[in-house]
Steps between C-alpha positions, in 0.01 A plus 500: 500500500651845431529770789189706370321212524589398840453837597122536389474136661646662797273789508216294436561262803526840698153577447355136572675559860369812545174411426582180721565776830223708414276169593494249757830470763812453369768288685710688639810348376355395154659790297828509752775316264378731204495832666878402654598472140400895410458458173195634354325516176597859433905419567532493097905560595498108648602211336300218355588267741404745749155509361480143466578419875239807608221345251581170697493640868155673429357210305587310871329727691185530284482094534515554863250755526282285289545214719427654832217588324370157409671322727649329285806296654503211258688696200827487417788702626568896405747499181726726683857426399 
């Protein structure tokens, strides 16, 4: 995927969290690991790899949220590398 791609990707995930906080409670620690990396969808002066690592971090935390939402504790592990 090129970097303008990751970065809309990026930006897009963004919003689906936002819109994840604006509803029910949020773990507190479900967004922790991504917000320790400081890279956000705006950084356009980050790498690709940067990107790719943030895009995973959030995508971990949105599966959390989801599952303390459903209770769902039968799915698989985070893809957090």
């Amino acid at each position: 995927m090129r970097k303008q791609e990751l970065l809309h990707v990026h930006q897009l995930l963004s919003l689906v969290r936002r819109n994840l906080e604006t509803g029910e409670s949020v773990p507190p620690d479900a967004f922790a690991a991504y917000d320790a990396l400081g890279v956000g969808p705006n950084a356009c002066n980050r790498n690709k790899r940067d990107h790719e690592v943030a895009i995973h971090r959030l995508l971990a935390g949105i599966e959390t949220v989801i599952e303390a939402r459903t209770g769902d504790d039968t799915a698989d592990p985070p893809l957090v590398h």
